[in-house]
C-alpha positions as CSV (number, residue, x, y, z in Angstrom):
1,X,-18.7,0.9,47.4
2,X,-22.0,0.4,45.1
3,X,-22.7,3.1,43.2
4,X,-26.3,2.9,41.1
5,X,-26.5,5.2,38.6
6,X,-29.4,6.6,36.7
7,X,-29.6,8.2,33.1
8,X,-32.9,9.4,31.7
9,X,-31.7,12.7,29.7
10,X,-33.1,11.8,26.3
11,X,-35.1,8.8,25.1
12,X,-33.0,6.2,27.1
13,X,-33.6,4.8,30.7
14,X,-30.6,3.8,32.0
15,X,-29.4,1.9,35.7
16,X,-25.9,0.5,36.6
17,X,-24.6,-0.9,39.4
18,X,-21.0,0.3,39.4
19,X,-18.4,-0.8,42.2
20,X,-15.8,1.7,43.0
21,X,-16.2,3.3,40.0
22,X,-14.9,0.8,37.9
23,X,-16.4,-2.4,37.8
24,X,-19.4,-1.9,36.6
25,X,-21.6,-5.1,37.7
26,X,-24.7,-4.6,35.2
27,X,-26.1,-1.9,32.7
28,X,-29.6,-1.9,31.8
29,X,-30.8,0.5,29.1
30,X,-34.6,0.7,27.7
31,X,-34.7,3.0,25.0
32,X,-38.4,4.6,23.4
33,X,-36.2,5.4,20.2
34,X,-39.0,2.8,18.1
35,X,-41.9,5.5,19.6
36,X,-39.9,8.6,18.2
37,X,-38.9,7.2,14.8
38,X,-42.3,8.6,12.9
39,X,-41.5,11.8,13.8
40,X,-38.0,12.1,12.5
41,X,-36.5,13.4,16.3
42,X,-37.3,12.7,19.8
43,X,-40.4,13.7,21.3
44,X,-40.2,15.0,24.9
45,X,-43.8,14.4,25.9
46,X,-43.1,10.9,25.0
47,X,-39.5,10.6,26.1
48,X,-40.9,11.9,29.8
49,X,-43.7,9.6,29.9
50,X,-41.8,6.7,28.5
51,X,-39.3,7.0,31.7
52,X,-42.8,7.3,34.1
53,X,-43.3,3.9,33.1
54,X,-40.1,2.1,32.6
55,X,-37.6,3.3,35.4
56,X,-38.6,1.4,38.5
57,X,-38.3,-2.1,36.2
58,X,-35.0,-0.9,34.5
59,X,-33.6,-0.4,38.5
60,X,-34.6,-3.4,39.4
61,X,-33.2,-5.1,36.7
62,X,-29.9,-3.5,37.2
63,X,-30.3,-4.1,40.7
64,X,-31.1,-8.3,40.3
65,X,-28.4,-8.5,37.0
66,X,-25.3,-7.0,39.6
67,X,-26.9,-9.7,42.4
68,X,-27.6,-7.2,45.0
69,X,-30.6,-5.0,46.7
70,X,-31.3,-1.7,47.3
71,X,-29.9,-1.9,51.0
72,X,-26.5,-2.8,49.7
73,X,-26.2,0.9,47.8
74,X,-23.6,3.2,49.1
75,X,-24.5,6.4,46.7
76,X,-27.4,7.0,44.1
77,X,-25.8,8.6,41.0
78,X,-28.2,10.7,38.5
79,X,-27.9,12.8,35.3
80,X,-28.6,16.2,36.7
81,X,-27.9,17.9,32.9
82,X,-28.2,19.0,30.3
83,X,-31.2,16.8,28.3
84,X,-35.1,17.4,28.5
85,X,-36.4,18.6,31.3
86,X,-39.4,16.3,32.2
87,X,-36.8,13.3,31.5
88,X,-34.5,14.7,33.6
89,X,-37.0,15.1,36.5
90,X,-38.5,11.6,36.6
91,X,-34.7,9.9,37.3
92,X,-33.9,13.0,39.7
93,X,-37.4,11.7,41.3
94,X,-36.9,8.8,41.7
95,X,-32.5,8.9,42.8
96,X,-34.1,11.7,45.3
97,X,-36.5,9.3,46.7
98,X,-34.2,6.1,46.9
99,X,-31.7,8.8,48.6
100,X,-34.0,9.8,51.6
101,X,-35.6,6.7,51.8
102,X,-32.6,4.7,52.0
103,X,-30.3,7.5,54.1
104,X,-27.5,7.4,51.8
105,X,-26.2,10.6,49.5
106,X,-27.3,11.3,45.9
107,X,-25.2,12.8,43.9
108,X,-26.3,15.1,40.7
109,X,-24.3,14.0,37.9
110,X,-23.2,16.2,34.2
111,X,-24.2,14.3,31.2
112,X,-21.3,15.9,29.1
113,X,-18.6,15.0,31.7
114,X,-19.6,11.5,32.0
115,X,-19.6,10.7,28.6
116,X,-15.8,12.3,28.5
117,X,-15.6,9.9,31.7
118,X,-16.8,6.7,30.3
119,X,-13.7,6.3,28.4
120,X,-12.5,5.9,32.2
121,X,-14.6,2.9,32.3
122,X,-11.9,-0.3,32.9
123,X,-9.1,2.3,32.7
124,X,-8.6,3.4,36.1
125,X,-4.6,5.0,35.8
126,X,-5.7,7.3,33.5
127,X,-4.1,10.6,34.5
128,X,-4.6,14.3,34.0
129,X,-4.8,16.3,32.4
130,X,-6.8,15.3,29.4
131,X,-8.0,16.7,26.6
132,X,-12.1,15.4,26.0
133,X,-14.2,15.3,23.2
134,X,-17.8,14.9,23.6
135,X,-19.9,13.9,19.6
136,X,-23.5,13.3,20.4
137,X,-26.7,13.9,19.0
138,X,-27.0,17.6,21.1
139,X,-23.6,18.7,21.7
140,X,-20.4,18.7,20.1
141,X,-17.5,19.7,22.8
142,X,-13.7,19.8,22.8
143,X,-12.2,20.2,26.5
144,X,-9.7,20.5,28.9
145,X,-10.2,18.3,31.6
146,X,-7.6,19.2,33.9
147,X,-8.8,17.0,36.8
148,X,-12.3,15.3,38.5
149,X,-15.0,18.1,37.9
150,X,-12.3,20.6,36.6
151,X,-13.1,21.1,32.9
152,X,-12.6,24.5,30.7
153,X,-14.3,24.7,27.3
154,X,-12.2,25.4,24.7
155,X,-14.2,25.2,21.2
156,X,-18.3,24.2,20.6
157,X,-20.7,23.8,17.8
158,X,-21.7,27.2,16.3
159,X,-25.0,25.9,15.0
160,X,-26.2,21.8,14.8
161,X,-23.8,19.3,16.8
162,X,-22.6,16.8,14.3
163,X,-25.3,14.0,15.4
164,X,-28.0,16.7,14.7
165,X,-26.1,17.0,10.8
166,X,-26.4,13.2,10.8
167,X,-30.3,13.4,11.5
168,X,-31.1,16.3,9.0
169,X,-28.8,14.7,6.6
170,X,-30.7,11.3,6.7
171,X,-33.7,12.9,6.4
172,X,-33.0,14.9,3.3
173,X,-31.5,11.6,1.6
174,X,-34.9,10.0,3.0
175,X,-32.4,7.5,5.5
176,X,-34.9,7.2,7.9
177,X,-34.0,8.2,12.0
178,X,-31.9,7.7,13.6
179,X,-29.4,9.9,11.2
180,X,-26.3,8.7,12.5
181,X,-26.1,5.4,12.2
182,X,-28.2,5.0,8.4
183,X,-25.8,7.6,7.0
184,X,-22.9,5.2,8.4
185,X,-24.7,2.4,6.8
186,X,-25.0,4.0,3.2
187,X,-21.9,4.7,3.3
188,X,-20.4,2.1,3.3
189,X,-21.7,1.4,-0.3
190,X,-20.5,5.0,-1.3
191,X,-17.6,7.0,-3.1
192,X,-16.4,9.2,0.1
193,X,-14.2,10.9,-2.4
194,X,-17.9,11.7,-5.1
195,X,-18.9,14.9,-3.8
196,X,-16.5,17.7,-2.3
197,X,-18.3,19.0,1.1
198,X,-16.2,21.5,2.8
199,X,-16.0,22.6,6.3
200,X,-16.2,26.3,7.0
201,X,-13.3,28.3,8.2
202,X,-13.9,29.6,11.5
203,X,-9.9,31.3,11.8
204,X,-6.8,29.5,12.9
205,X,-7.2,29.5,16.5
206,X,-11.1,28.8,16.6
207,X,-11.3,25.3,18.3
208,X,-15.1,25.9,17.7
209,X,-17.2,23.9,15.0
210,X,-19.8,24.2,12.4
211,X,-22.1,21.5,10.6
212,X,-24.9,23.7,9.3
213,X,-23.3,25.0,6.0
214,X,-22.3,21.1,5.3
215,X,-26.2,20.2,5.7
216,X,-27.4,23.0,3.8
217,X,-24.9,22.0,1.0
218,X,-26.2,18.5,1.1
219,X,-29.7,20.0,0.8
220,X,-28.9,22.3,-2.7
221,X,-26.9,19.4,-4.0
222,X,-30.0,16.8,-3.9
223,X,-32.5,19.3,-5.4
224,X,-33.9,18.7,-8.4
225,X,-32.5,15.3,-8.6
226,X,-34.1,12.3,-8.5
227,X,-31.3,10.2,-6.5
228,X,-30.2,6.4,-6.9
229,X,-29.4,4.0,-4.6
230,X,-25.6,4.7,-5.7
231,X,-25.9,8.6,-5.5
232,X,-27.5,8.2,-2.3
233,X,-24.4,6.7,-1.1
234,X,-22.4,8.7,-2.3
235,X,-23.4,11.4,-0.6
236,X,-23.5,9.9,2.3
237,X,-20.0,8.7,2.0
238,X,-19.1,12.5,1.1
239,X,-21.0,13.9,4.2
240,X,-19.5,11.5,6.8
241,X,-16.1,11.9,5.1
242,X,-15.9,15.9,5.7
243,X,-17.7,15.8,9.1
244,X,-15.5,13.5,10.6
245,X,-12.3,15.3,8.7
246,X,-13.5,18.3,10.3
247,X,-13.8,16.9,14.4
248,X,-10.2,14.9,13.9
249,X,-8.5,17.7,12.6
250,X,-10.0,19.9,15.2
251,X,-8.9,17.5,18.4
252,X,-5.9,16.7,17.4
253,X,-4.8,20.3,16.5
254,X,-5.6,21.3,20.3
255,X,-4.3,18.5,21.6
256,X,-0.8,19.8,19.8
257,X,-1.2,23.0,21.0
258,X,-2.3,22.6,24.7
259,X,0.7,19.9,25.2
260,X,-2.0,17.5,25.6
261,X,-1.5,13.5,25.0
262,X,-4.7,12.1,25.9
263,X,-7.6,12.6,24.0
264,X,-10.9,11.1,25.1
265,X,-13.8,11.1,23.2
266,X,-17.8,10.2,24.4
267,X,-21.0,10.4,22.8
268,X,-23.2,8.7,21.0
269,X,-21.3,9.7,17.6
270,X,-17.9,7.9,19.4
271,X,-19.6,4.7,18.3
272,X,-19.2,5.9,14.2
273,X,-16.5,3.2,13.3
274,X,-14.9,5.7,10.8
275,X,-14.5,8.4,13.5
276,X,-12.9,5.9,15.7
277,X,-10.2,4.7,12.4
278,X,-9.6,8.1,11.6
279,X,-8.7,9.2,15.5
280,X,-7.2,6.6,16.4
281,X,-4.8,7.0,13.1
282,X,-4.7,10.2,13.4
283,X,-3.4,10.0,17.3
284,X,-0.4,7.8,16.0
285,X,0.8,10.1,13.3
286,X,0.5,12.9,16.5
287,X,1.5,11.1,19.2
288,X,-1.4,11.7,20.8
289,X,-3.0,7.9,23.0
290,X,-6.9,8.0,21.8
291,X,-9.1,6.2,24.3
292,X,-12.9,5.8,23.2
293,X,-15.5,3.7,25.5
294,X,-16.3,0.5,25.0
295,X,-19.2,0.6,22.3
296,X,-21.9,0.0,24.7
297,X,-21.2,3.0,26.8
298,X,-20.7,5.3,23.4
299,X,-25.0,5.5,24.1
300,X,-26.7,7.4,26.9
301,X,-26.3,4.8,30.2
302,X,-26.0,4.2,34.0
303,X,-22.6,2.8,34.2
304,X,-20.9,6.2,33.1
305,X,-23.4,8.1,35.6
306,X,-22.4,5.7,38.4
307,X,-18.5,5.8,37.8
308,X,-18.3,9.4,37.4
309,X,-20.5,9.8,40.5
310,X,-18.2,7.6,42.2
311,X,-15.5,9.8,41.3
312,X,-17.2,13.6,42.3
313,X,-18.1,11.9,45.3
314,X,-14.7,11.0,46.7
315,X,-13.9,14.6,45.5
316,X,-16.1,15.9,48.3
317,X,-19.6,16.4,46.3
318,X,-23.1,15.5,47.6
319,X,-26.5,16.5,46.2
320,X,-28.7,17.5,48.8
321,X,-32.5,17.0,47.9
322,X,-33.1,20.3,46.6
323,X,-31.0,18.9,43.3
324,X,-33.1,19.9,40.5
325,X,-33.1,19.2,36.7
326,X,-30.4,21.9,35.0
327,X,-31.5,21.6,31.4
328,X,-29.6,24.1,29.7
329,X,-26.4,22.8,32.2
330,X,-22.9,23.1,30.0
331,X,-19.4,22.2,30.6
């Protein structure tokens, strides 16, 4: 069964052929990320119109790269939510139209569950339950995934998601955008151990997390000084250091305490290499088997639309084509 699957939630375009949900045949990804860089965050506006323009040659070059056509597709996969709205509605569009035009299902897909299901990606006897982490730029989730579509939330950021603290981070160290991989890059020069940044306590059975007091702690420590290369990465080292501490203490912890040994984790922050060493070192010591994806599904793509489509799919859901964008759409 081919599965093409579209992503536009953010400032990537994405379109995979997938077969059977787990050999995924190509994945093309245009990203506007160079247009939003001058403005420190994405802008929507051009995020939507940036989609308007590229989508129909990103499918076709998804659709030439896996060697097919549009009349060998079984199901159209799409990111129904959550993301920006106007992004949302150009790939629901266009999956709509290919759906009716072509007389095969569409399926609306959740962004947050298919990054937890990427990590199923070339893994296809992973078994339930699981327990899911999803680190990106606008959420940061810990889950119980207890089978296909069956998830129930058990801890959420209180205030920014931890690629959010990357961004504002990176701008107050004047790291450029995007946040998350500059401060992983100045770190690597820094001291992780120079400055003590502490997570809050949010109470012994709070699954939740926070990232705003760490910023805003990173903010009073700069002031007034006039920063070095070497300070600079320091900090940075520091930041990333008590961050990560806090999501792999957090994970692991509910993995103990729900029974669970499976953790997968998704997201654009998945790709951080020391959130990936400390996990997986940290799932050893626990006994807990860490999956991540493989680094080029850690970003916003088709391939983990297509695959978890797939998979809802054979669970018995279809999309009709009054599916509609679901912005604010959580776990």
């Amino acid at each position: 069964m081919f599965v093409l699957g579209i992503e536009t939630s953010c400032d990537e375009t994405g379109a995979s052929v997938v077969k059977d949900g787990n050999e995924v045949m190509s994945d093309t990804v245009a990203s506007s990320l160079e247009f939003h860089k001058r403005y420190g965050g994405v802008v929507p506006e051009i995020a939507t119109r940036y989609h308007l323009e590229v989508i129909d040659y990103v499918v076709k070059d998804s659709l030439r790269s896996a060697g097919i056509t549009l009349k060998d597709i079984d199901l159209v996969a799409v990111t129904q939510g959550p993301g920006l709205v106007g992004a949302l509605l150009v790939g629901i569009s266009f999956a709509k139209s290919l759906s009716y035009s072509l007389g095969i299902p569409v399926v609306g897909v959740n962004h947050l569950w298919a990054h937890i299901y990427s990590g199923f990606i070339g893994r296809p006897n992973v078994k339930f339950p699981i327990m899911g982490l999803v680190v990106s730029g606008g959420h940061t989730s810990l889950v119980l995934c207890e089978d296909i579509g069956k998830f129930r939330l058990l801890g959420q950021t209180r205030d920014d998601a931890i690629g959010e603290a990357f961004d504002k981070v990176a701008k107050i160290l004047g790291l450029g955008y995007p946040g998350g991989p500059a401060i992983e890059n100045a770190a690597r020069r820094g001291d992780p151990e120079a400055v003590r940044f502490t997570p809050p306590y949010l109470g012994d059975d709070s699954y939740d997390f926070s990232f705003s007091g760490m910023k805003t702690a990173v903010l009073y420590h700069v002031k007034g000084r006039k920063l070095t290369a070497a300070m600079t990465a320091d900090i940075a080292a520091s930041f990333q250091k008590a961050a990560i501490g806090a999501i792999v203490e957090k994970a692991i912890s509910a993995c103990a305490s729900k029974g669970i040994g499976r953790l997968v984790v998704g997201g654009g922050v998945s790709a951080n290499m020391l959130l990936r060493k400390e996990l997986a070192a940290a799932g050893v010591n626990n006994g807990v088997q860490v999956i991540f994806p493989p680094m080029r599904f850690s970003i916003d793509n088709g391939a983990m639309i297509a695959s978890t489509g797939y998979l809802l799919y054979k669970k018995g859901k279809k999309s009709g084509l009054t599916l509609t964008a679901e912005p604010n759409l959580g776990i």
